[in-house]
Structures are given as C-alpha cells and as structure tokens.
LUMRO-435178 format. One record per residue (C-alpha): residue number from 1; residue in one letter; y, z, x. Coordinates in pm, 1 decimal. Each point is the difference from the previous one (the first is absolute). Example, Ala and Ser with C-alpha at 12.3 -4.5 7.8 and 13.67 -1.06 7.14 Angstrom:
<pts>
<pt><pos>1</pos><code>a</code><north>-450.0</north><up>780.0</up><east>1230.0</east></pt>
<pt><pos>2</pos><code>s</code><north>344.0</north><up>-66.0</up><east>137.0</east></pt>
</pts>
This chain:
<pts>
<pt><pos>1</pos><code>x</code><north>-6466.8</north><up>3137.3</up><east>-1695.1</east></pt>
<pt><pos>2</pos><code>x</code><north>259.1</north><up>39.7</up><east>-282.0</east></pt>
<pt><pos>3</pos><code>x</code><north>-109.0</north><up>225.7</up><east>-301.1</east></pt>
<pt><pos>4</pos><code>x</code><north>269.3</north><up>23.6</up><east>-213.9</east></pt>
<pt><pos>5</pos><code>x</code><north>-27.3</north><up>192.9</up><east>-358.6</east></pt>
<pt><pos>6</pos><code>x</code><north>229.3</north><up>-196.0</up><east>-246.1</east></pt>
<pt><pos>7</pos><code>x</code><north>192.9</north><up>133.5</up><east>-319.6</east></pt>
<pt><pos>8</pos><code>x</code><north>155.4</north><up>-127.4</up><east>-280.7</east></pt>
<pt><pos>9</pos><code>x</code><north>170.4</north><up>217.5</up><east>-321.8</east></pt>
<pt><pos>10</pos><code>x</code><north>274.9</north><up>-204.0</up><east>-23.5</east></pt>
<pt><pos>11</pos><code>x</code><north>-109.4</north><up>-142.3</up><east>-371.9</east></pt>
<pt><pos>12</pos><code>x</code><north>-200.8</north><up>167.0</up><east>-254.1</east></pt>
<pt><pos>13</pos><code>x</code><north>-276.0</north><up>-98.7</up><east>220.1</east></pt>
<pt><pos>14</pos><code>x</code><north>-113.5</north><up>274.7</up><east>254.0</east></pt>
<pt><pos>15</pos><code>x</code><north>-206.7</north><up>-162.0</up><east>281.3</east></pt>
<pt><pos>16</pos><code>x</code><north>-144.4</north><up>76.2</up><east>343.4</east></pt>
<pt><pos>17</pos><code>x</code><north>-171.1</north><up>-215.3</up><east>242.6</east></pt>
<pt><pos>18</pos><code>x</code><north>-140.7</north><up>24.1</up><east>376.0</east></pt>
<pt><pos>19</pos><code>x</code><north>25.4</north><up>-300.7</up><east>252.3</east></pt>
<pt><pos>20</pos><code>x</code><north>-138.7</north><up>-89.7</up><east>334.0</east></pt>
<pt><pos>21</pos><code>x</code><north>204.2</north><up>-231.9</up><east>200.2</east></pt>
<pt><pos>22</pos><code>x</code><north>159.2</north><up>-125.1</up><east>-295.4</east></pt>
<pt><pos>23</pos><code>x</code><north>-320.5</north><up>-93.5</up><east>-198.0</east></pt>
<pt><pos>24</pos><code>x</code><north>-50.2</north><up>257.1</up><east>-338.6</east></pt>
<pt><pos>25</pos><code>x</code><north>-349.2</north><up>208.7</up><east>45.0</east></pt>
<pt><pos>26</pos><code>x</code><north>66.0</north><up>258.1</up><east>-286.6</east></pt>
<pt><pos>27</pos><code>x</code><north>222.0</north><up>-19.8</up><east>-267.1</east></pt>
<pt><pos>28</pos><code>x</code><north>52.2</north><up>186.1</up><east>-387.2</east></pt>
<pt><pos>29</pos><code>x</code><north>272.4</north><up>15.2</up><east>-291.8</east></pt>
<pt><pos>30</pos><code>x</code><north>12.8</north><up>140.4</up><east>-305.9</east></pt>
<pt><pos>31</pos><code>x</code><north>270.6</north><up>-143.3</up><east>-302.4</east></pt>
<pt><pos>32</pos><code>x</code><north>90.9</north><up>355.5</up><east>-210.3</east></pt>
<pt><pos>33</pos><code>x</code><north>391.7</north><up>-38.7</up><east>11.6</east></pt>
<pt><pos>34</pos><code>x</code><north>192.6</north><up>225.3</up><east>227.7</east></pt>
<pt><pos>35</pos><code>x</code><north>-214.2</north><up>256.8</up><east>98.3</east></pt>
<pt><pos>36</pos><code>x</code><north>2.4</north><up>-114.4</up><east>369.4</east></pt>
<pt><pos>37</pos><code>x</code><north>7.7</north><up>430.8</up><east>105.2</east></pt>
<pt><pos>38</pos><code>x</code><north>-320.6</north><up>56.6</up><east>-170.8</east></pt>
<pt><pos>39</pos><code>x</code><north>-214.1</north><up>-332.4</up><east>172.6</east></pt>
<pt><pos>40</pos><code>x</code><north>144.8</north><up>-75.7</up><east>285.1</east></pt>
<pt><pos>41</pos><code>x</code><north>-121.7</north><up>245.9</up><east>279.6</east></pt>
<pt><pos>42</pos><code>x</code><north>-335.6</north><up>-54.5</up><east>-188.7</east></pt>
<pt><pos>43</pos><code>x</code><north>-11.7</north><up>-337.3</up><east>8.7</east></pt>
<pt><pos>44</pos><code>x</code><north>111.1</north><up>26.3</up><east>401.1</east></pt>
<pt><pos>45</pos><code>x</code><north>-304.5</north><up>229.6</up><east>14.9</east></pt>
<pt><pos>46</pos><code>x</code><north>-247.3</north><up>-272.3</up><east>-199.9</east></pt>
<pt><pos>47</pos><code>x</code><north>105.7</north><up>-277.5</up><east>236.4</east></pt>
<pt><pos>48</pos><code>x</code><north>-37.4</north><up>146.1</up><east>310.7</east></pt>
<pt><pos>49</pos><code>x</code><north>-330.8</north><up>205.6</up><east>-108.7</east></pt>
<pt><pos>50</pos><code>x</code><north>-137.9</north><up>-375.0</up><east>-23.5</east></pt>
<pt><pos>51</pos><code>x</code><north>35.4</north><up>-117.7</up><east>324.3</east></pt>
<pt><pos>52</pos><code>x</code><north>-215.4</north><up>164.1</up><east>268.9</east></pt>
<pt><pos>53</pos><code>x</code><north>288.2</north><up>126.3</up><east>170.5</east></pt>
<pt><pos>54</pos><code>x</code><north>245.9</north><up>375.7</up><east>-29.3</east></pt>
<pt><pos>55</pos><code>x</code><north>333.6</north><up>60.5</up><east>-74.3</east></pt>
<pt><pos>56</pos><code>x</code><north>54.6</north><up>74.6</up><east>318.1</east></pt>
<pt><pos>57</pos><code>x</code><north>-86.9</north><up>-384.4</up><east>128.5</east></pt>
<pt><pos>58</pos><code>x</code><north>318.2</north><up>-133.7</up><east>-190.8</east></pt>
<pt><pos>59</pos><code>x</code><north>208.6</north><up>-121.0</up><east>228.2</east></pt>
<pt><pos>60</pos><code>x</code><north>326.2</north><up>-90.4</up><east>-248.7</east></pt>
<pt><pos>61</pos><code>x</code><north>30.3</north><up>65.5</up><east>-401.2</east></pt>
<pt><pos>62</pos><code>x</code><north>235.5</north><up>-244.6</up><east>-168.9</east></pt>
<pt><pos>63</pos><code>x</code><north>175.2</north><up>-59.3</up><east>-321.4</east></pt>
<pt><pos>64</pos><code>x</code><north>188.8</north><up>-214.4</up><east>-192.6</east></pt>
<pt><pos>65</pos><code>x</code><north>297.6</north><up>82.0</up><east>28.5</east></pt>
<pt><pos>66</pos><code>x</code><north>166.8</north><up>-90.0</up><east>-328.2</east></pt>
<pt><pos>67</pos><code>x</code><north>197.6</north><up>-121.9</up><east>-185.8</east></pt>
<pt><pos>68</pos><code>x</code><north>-200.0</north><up>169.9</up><east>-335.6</east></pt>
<pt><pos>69</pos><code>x</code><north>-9.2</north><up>327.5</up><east>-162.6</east></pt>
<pt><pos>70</pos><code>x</code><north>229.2</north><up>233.3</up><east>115.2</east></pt>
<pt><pos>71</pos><code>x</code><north>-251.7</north><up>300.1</up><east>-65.9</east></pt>
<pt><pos>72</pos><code>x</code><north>-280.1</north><up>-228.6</up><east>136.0</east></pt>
<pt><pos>73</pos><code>x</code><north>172.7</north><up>-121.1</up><east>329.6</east></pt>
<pt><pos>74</pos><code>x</code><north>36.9</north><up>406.6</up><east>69.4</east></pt>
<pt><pos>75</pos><code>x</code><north>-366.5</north><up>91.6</up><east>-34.8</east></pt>
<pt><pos>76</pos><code>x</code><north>-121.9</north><up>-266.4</up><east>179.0</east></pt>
<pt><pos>77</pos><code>x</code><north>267.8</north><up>-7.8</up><east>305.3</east></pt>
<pt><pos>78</pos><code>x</code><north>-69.6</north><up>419.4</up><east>-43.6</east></pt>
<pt><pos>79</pos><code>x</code><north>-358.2</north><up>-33.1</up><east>53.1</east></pt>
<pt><pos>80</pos><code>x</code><north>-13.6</north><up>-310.7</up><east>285.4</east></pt>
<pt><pos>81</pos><code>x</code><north>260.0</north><up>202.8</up><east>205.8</east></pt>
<pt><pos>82</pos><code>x</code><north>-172.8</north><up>365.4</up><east>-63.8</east></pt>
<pt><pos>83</pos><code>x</code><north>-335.5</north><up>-167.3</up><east>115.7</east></pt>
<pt><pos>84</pos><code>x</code><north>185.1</north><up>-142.9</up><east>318.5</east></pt>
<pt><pos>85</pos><code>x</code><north>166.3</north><up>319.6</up><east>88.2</east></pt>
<pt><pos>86</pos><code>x</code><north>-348.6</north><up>196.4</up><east>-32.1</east></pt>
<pt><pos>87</pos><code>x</code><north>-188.7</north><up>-281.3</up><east>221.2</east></pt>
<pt><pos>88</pos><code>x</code><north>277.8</north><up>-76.3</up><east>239.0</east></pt>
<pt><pos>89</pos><code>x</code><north>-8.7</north><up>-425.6</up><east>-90.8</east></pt>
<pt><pos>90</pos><code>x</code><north>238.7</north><up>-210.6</up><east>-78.0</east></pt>
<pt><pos>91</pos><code>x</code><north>169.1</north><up>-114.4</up><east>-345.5</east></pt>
<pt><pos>92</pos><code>x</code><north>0.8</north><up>-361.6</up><east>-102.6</east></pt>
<pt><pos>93</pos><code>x</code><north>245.8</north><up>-110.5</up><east>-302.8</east></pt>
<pt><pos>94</pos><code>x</code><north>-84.4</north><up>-357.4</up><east>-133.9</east></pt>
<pt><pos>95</pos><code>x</code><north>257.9</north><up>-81.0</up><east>-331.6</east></pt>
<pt><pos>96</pos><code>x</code><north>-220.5</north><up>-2.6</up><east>-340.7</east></pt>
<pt><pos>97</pos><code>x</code><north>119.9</north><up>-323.7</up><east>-127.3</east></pt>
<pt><pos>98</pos><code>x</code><north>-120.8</north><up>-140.0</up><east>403.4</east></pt>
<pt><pos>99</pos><code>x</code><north>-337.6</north><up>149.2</up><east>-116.2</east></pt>
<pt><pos>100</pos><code>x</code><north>-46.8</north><up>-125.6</up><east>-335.8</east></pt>
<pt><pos>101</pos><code>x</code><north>89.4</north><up>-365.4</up><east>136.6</east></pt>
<pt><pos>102</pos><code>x</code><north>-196.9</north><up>32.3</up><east>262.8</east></pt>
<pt><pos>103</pos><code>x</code><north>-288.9</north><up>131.1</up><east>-220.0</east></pt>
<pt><pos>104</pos><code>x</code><north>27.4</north><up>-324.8</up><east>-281.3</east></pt>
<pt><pos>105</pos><code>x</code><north>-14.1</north><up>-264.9</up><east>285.1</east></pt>
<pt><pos>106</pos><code>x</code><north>-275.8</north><up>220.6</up><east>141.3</east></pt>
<pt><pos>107</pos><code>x</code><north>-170.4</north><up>-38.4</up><east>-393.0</east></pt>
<pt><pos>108</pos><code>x</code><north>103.0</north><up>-358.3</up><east>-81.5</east></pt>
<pt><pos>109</pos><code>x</code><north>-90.0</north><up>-158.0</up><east>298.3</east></pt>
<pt><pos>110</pos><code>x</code><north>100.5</north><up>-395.2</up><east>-127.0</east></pt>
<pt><pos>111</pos><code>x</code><north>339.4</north><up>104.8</up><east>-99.2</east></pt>
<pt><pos>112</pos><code>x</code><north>259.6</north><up>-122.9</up><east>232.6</east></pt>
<pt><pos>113</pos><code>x</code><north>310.1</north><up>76.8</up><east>-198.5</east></pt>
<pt><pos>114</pos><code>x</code><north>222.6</north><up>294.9</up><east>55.9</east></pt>
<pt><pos>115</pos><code>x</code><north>-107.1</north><up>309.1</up><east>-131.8</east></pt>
<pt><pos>116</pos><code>x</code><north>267.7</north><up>229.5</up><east>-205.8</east></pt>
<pt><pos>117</pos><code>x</code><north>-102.8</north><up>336.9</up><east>-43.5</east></pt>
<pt><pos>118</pos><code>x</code><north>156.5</north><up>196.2</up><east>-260.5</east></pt>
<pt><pos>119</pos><code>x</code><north>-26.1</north><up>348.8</up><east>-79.9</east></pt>
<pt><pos>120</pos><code>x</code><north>159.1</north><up>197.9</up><east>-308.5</east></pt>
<pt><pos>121</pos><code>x</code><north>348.7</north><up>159.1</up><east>31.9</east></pt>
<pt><pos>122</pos><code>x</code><north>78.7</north><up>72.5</up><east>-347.3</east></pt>
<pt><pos>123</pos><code>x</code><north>141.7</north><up>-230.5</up><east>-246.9</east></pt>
<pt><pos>124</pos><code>x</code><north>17.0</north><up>-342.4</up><east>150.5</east></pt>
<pt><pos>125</pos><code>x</code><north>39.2</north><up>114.2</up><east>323.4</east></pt>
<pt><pos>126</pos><code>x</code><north>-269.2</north><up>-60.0</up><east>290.0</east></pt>
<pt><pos>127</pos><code>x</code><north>-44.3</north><up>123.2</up><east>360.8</east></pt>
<pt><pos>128</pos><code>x</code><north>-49.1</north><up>-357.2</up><east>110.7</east></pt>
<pt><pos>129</pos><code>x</code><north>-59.4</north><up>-273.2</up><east>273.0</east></pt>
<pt><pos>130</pos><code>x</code><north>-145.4</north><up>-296.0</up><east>138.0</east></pt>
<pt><pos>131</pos><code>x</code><north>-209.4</north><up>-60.6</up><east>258.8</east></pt>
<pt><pos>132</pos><code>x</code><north>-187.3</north><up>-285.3</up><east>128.3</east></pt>
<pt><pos>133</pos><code>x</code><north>-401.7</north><up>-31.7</up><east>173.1</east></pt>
<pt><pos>134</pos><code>x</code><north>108.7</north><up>136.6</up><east>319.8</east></pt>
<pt><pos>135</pos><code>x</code><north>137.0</north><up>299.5</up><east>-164.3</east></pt>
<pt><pos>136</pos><code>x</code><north>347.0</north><up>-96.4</up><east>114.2</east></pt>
<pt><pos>137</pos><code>x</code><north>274.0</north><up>106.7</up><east>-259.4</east></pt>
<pt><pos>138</pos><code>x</code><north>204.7</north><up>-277.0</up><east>-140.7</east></pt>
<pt><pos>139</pos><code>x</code><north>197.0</north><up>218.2</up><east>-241.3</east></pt>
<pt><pos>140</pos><code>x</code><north>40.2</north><up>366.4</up><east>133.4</east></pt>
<pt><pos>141</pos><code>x</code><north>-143.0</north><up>263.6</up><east>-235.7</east></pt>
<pt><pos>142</pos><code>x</code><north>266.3</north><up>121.3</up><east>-259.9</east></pt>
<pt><pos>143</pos><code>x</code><north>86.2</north><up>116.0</up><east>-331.9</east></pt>
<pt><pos>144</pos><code>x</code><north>86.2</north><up>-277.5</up><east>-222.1</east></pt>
<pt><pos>145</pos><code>x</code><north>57.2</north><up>10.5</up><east>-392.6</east></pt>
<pt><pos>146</pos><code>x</code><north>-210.7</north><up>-268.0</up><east>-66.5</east></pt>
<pt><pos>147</pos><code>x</code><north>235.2</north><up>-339.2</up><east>-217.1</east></pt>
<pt><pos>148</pos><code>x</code><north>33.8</north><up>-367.2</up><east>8.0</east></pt>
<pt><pos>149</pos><code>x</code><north>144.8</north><up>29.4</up><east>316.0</east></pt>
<pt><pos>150</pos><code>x</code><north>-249.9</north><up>187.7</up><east>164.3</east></pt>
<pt><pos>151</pos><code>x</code><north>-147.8</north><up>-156.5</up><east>319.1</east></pt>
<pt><pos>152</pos><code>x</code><north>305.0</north><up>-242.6</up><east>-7.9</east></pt>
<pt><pos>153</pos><code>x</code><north>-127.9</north><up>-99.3</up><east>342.9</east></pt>
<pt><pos>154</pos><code>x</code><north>-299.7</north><up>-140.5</up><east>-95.6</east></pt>
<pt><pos>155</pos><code>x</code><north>-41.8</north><up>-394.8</up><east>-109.4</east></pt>
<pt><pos>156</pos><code>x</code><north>-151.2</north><up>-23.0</up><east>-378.9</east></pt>
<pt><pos>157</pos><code>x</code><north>-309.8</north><up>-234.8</up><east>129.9</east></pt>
<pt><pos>158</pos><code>x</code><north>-89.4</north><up>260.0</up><east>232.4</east></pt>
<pt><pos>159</pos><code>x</code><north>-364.0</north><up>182.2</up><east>-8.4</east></pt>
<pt><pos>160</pos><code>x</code><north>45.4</north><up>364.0</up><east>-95.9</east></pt>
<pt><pos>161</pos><code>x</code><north>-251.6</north><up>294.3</up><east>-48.9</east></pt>
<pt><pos>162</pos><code>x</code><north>192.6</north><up>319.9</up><east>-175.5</east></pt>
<pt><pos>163</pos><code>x</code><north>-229.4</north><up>259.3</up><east>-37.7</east></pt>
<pt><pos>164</pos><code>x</code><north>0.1</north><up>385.7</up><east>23.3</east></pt>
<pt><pos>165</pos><code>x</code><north>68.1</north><up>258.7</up><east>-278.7</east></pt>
<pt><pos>166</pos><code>x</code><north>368.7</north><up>-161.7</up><east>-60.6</east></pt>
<pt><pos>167</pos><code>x</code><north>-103.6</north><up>-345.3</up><east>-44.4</east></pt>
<pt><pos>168</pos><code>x</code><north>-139.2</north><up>22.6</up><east>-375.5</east></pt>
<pt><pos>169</pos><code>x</code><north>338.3</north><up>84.9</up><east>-125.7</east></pt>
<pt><pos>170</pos><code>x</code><north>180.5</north><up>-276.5</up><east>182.0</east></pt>
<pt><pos>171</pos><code>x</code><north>-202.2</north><up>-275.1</up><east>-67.1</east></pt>
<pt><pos>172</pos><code>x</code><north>173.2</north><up>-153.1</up><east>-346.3</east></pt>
<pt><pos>173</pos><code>x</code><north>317.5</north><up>27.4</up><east>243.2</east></pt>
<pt><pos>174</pos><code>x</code><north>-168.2</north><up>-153.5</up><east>293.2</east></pt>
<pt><pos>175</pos><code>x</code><north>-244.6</north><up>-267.9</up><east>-123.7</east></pt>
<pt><pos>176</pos><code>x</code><north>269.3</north><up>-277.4</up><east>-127.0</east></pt>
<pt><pos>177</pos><code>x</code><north>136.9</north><up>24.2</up><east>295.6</east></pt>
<pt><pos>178</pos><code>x</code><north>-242.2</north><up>-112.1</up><east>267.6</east></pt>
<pt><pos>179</pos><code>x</code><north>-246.2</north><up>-237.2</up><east>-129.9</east></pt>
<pt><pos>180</pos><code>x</code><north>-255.0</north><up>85.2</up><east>248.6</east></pt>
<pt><pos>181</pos><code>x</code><north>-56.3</north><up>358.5</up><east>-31.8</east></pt>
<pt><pos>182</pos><code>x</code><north>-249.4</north><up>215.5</up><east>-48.3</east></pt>
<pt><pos>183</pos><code>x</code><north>-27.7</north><up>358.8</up><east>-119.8</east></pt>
<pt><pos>184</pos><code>x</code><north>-236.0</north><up>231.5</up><east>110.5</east></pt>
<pt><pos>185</pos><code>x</code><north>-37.8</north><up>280.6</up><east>-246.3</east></pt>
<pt><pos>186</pos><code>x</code><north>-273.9</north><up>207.6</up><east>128.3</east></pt>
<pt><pos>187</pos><code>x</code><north>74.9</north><up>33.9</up><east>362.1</east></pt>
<pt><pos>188</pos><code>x</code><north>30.0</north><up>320.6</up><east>112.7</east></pt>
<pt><pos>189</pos><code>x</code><north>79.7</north><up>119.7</up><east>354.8</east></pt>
<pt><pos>190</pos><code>x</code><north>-279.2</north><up>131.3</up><east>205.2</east></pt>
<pt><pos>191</pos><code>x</code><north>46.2</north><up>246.5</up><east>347.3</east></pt>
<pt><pos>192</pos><code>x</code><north>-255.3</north><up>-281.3</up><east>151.0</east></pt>
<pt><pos>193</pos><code>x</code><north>253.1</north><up>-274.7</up><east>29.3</east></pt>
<pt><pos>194</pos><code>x</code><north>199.1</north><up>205.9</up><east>272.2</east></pt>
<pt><pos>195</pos><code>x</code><north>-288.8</north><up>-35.3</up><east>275.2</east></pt>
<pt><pos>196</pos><code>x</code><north>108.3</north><up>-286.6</up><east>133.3</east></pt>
<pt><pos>197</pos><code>x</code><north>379.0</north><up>58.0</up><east>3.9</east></pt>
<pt><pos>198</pos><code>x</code><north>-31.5</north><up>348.8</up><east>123.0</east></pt>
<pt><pos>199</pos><code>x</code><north>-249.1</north><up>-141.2</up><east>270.9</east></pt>
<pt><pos>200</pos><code>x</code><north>270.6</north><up>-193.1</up><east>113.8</east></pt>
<pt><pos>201</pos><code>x</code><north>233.6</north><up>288.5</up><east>37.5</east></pt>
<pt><pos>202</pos><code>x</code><north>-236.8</north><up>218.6</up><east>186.3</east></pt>
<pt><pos>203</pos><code>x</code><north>-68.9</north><up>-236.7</up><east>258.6</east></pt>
<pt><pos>204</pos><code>x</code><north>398.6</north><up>-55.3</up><east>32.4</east></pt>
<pt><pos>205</pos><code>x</code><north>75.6</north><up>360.2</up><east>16.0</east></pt>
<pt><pos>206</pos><code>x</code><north>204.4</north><up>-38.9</up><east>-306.7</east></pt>
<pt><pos>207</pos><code>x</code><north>-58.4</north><up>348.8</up><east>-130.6</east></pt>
<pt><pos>208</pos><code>x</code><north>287.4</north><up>208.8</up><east>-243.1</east></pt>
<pt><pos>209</pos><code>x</code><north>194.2</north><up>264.7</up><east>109.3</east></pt>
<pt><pos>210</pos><code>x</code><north>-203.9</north><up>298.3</up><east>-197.4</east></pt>
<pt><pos>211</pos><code>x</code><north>297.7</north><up>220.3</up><east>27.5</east></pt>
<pt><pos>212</pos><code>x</code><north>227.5</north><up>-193.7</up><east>-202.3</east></pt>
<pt><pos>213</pos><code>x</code><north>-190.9</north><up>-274.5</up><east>-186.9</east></pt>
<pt><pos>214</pos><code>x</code><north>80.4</north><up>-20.6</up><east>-357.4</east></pt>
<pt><pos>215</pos><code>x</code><north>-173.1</north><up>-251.0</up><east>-250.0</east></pt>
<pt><pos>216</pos><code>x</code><north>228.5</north><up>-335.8</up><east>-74.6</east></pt>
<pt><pos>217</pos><code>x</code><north>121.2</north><up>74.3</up><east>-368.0</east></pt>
<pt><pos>218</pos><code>x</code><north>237.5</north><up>-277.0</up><east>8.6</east></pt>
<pt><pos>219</pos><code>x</code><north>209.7</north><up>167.4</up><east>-308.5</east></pt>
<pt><pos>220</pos><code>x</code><north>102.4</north><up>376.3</up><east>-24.8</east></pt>
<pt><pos>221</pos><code>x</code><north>-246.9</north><up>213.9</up><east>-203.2</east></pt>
<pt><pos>222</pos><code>x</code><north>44.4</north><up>47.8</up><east>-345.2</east></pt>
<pt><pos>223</pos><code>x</code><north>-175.9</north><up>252.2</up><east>-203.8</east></pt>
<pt><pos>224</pos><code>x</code><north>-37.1</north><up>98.1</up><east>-348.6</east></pt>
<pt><pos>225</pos><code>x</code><north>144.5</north><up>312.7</up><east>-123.0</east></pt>
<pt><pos>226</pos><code>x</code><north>-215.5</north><up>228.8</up><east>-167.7</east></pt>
<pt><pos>227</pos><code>x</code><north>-11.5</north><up>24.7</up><east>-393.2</east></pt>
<pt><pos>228</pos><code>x</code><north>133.7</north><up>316.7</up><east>-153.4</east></pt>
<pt><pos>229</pos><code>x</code><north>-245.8</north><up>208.3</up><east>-171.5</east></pt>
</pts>
C-alpha cells in the first residue's frame, strides 16, 4: 500500500490531496492569493481527516516541486519535508508544470494535442513547458519571455493547449501563430494531479535527498524592495 499526502503552493492556489496507490481518495484547495502559510498545514489536516486512515499511515508526502512562486515553492517544500522528517518517509518532487499537464489531459480526456502549461513570471515572462499524454516532456520546463518566436520548435498546424495563470496574457501573442490552439483560462493546478506521478516514484525508489533538496526556481529570486514611509 502507498499512501502518499500530496502538496501544491506553487501558484496562488494552495492545495492538498491524499492518494492510495496512485488513485486520489481525499483532496481540498482553496484560491485566496498567497497565503499558502496560513492554509496549508490545515488543508493537510482536512485531507487526511477524510480518509479513515492517521497521519501516521502515510507512507511518502510529495510536492511539486516548482518552478512557481518563490515564497510558495518554500512553504510548501518547508512543510512536505518537515512532515517527512517528523514521520521518518520519504520525499517525492514531481515539477509543477509535469503536474498541471498531467492534470488537463487527466480533465480533457479527447484532447490529443500537446499540452503547454504556462504559469506567470512577471511581465511576459512564463515558467513554461510542454508535455505530451504520457507526461513525457518535449520542451524542458524554463523561463521564457514569451514573443513571436516563442516555441520556435513547434510547427504552426500543430494542436496546442496553453493554459495556467500565464496563458491569459500571452494569448494575443500566441493565437496568430498556431492556428490550432486553444487557451485554457480557468485551469488551475490542483495537489491531486501528482498521485499518479508520485506513485510512480515511490514504487521506483525515486525519493529526494531531504537534506539538500531545494525547489526548481529556474531564475534567481527577485524581490521587491520595501516602500519608504
């Protein structure tokens, strides 16, 4: 038996789910912006208080593993490796952008395009990818300021799902350019898509080094200084 408790706080989406042997038996989000400290050790709580089985029973927590919110990548990696310290299990890191892909096929069942998730990096720059049914990744996940030569790569007949919280502001860019796209404007990422990925992992023994993981940012962190008073 694999019970694995899931996280995601990558996005301004804070979500927690619980699988068993890669199937989703308890899952919960909540959409309030970046206040991933405040919900998600509660929502971890909600999930697992839902199934008929302990804390103790979990045999793995993982989490995506970014790219995403710098801030949000912390909490969640902070929480999924304090929980697997205290419990003595293993760590599982599946990328975000693997999970939201993996999530839309898993949602639009008839679609057998690639999928192109896209989440917001400031200006026109996304945290980006593309992935195809298998979950396989086509275009490895970067950073890419988002122009007319943006997914180069890709032929303009090709079928294309962009979605995520970066794909809105793309889409005048994007849409004259592949004839056969679609955007997806209302997808957001939910902890639930990593139970069958992170199933995978735990029956491979592909488990993160808890000492020195650190969330994929893919750029250097950039804050905003404070305003004088």
């Amino acid at each position: 038996m694999a019970l694995i408790l899931q996280i995601d706080t990558a996005t301004p989406v804070c979500s927690a789910a619980v699988s068993l042997d890669g199937e989703v038996i308890s899952k919960a989000l909540v959409d309030e912006g970046y206040r991933h400290a405040e919900n998600i050790i509660s929502l971890c709580r909600k999930v697992i208080a839902e199934t008929k089985y302990s804390i103790q029973d979990l045999e793995a927590v993982a989490v995506s593993a970014g790219p995403g919110s710098y801030t949000g990548l912390r909490i969640g990696v902070s929480a999924a490796k304090g929980l697997c310290y205290g419990l003595d299990i293993p760590l599982i890191t599946i990328s975000t952008l693997r999970m939201m892909a993996l999530q839309f096929y898993a949602m639009h069942a008839g679609f057998d395009g690639l999928a192109v998730p896209m989440i917001d990096a400031r200006r026109m720059e996304v945290y980006t990818g593309i992935y195809n049914q298998n979950g396989e990744c086509l275009l490895p996940d970067c950073a890419l300021v988002v122009d007319s030569s943006a997914y180069g790569g890709i032929k303009p007949n090709a079928t294309l799902a962009f979605f995520g919280d970066g794909a809105g502001k793309c889409r005048d860019m994007l849409e004259p350019l592949f004839g056969n796209a679609r955007f997806d404007l209302d997808a957001m990422p939910d902890a639930a898509a990593l139970s069958k990925p992170a199933h995978q992992a735990f029956e491979k023994g592909e488990f993160a080094n808890l000492a020195y993981f650190e969330p994929e940012y893919l750029k250097p962190y950039q804050g905003t200084p404070p305003s004088q008073k």
